[in-house]
C-alpha positions in Angstrom: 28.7 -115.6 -79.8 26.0 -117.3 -77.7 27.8 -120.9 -79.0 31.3 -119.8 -78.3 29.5 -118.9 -74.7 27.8 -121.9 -74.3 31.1 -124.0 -75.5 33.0 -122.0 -72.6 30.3 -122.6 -69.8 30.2 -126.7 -70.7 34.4 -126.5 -71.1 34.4 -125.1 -67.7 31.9 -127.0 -65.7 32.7 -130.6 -67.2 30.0 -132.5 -69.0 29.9 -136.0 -66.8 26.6 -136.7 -69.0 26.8 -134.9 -72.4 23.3 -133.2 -72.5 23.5 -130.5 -75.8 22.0 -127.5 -75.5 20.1 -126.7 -78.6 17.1 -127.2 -79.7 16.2 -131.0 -81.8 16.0 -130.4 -85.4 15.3 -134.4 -86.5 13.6 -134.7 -89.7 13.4 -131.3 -90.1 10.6 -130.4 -92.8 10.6 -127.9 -94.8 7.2 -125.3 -95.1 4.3 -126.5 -96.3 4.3 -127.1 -100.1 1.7 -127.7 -102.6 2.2 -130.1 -105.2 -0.4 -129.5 -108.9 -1.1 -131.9 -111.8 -0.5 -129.2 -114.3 1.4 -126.5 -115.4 0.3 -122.7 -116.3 -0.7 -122.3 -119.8 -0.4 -125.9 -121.0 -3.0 -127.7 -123.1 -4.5 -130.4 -121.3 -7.3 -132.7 -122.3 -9.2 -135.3 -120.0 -12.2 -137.5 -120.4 -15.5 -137.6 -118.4 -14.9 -138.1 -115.3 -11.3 -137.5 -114.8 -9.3 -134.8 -112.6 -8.9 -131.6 -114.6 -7.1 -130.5 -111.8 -5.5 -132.0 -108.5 -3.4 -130.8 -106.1 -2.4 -131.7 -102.7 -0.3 -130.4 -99.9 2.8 -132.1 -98.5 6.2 -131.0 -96.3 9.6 -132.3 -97.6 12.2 -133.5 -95.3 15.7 -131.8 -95.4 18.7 -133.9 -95.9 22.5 -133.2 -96.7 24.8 -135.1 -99.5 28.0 -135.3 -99.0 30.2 -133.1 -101.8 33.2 -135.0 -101.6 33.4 -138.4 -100.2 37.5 -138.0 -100.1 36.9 -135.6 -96.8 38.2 -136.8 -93.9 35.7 -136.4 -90.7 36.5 -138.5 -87.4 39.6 -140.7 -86.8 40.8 -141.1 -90.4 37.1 -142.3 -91.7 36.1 -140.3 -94.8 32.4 -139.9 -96.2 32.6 -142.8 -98.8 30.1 -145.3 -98.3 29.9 -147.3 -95.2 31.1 -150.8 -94.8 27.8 -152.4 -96.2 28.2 -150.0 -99.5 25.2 -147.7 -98.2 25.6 -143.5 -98.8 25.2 -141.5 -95.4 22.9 -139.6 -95.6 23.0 -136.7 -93.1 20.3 -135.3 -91.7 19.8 -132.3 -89.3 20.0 -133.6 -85.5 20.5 -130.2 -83.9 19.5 -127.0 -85.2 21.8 -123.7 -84.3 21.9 -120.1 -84.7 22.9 -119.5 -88.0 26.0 -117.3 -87.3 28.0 -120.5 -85.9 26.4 -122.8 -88.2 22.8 -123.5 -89.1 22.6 -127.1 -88.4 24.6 -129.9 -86.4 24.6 -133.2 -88.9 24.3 -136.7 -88.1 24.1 -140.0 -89.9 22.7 -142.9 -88.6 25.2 -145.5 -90.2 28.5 -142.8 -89.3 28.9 -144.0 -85.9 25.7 -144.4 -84.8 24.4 -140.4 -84.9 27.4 -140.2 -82.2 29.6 -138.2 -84.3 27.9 -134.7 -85.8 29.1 -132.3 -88.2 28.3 -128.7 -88.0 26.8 -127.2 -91.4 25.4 -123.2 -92.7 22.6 -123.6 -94.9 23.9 -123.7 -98.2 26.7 -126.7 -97.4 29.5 -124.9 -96.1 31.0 -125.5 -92.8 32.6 -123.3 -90.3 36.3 -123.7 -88.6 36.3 -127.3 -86.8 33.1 -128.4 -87.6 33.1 -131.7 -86.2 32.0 -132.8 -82.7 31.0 -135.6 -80.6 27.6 -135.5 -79.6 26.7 -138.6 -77.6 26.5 -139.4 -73.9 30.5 -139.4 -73.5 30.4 -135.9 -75.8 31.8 -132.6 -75.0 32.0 -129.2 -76.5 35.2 -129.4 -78.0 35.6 -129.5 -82.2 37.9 -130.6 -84.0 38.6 -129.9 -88.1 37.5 -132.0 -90.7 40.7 -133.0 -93.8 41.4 -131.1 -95.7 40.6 -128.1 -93.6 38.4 -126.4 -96.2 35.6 -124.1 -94.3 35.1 -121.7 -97.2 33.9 -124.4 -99.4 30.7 -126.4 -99.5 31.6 -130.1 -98.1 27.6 -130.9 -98.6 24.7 -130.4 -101.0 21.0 -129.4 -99.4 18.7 -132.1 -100.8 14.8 -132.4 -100.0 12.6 -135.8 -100.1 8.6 -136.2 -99.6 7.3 -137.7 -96.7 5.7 -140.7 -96.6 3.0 -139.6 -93.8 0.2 -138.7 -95.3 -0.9 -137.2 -91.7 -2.6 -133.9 -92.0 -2.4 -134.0 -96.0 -5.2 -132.0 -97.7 -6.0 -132.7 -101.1 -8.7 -131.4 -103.8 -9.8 -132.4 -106.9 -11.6 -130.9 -109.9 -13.6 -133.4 -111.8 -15.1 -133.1 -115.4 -18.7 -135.2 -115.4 -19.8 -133.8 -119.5 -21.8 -131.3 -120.9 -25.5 -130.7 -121.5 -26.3 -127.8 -124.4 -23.5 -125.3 -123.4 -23.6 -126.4 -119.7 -20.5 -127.9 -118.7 -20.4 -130.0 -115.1 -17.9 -130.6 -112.8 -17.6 -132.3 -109.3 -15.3 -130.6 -106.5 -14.2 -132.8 -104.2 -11.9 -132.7 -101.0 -9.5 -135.1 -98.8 -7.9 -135.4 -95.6 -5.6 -138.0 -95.1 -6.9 -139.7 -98.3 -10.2 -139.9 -96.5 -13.1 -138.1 -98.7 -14.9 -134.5 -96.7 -18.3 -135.3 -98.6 -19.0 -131.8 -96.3 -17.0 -130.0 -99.0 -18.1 -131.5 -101.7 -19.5 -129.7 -104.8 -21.3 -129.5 -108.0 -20.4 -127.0 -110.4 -22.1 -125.9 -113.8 -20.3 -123.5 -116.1 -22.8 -121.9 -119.3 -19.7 -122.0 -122.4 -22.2 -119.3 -123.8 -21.7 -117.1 -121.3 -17.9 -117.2 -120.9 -14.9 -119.3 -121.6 -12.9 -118.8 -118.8 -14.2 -120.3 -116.1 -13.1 -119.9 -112.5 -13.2 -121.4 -108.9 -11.3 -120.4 -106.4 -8.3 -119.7 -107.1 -8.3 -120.9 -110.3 -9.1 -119.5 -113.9 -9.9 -122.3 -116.3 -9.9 -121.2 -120.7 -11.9 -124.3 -121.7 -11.0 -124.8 -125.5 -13.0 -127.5 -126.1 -16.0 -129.3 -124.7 -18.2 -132.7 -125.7 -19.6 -134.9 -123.5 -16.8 -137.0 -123.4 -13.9 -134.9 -123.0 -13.0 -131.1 -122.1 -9.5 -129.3 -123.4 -8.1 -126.8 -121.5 -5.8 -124.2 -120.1 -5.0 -123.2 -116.5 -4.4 -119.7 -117.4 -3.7 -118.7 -113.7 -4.3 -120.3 -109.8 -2.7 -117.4 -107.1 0.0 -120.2 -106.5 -3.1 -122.2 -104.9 -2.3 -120.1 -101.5 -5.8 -120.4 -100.2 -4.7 -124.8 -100.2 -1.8 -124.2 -98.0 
């Protein structure tokens, strides 16, 4: 409703400079995510001084892949690859309501961003998805060929960023055994750049227990010398205290 209105209001007034309304979704990330170096339950084995455990935080950029590169967009051009044999790859420009569309799409090699394609979350499209979105732009949209809005014309896909800006990582570092002591090293990152603040050393008595934990994290050490540890991650709460 609030599009159609908006769509009306621009119609209605003219649009000498095209100026769109919404708000800029470019290089729209996703939440924060946590990537580990292990998997629940597996048997791992490292030797002194190696990461039992790592894990980091990072945000994933959202980008759409065309479905079918046969579909017809803007003045007969499909979404094969351009001229120089490159895939589009569309990315969020605008971001909408979700009842008109969730996102307005973009390329930067399908005429030049200019052209955008409305988009719901899951790769369908609504009824005349496609507009022009630069200076000379206006509100009016026009179909895409063949007219197929109840199908999905894109796939949702998701890559890492390469900033490692505001990144927070940890490791858990095995440094060998004395009697039934076993010693590790905590240490943390920020932007790759060590927080000796936060660093700890941790001693563990195999007498006491096997399972081991810290923080989040419950630890079923199997095996222990002074060379090497094996071990489970038997659980980590998802590591929610890291995001």
């Amino acid at each position: 409703m609030r599009l159609t209105i908006l769509i009306l209001t621009l119609f209605i007034g003219g649009c000498g400079s095209f100026q769109p309304p919404w708000e800029s979704a470019r290089k729209m990330k996703t939440d924060l995510q946590a990537y580990k170096s292990y998997n629940l339950n597996s048997e791992y084995t490292v030797t002194t001084g190696s990461p039992m455990v790592l894990a980091r935080t990072y945000k994933e950029y959202i980008w759409f892949k065309p479905v079918s590169l046969e579909t017809i967009i803007w003045n007969g051009q499909t979404l094969a690859n351009d001229q120089h044999g490159s895939p589009y790859t569309f990315t969020p420009t605008y971001k909408l309501d979700g009842k008109n569309g969730d996102y307005i799409l973009t390329a930067e090699n399908f005429y030049h961003r200019a052209i955008g394609i409305i988009v719901f979350d899951d790769g369908t499209v609504p009824e005349n998805p496609v507009m022009r979105i630069d200076r000379k732009g206006s509100m009016k949209r026009y179909p895409i060929t063949p007219v197929a809005y109840d199908k999905k014309i894109f796939e949702k896909h998701f890559f890492l960023e390469e900033e490692k800006s505001g990144q927070f990582m940890f490791e858990l570092i095995y440094t060998g055994k004395s009697g039934q002591t076993i010693n590790l090293l905590y240490r943390e990152y920020i932007n790759d750049m060590s927080r000796d603040a936060f660093r700890q050393s941790l001693t563990y008595n195999l007498d006491e227990s096997k399972e081991i934990s810290f923080k989040s994290l419950k630890i079923n050490v199997l095996k222990a010398t002074n060379s090497e540890i094996t071990f489970t991650i038997q659980d980590d709460d998802d590591l929610e205290w890291l995001r």
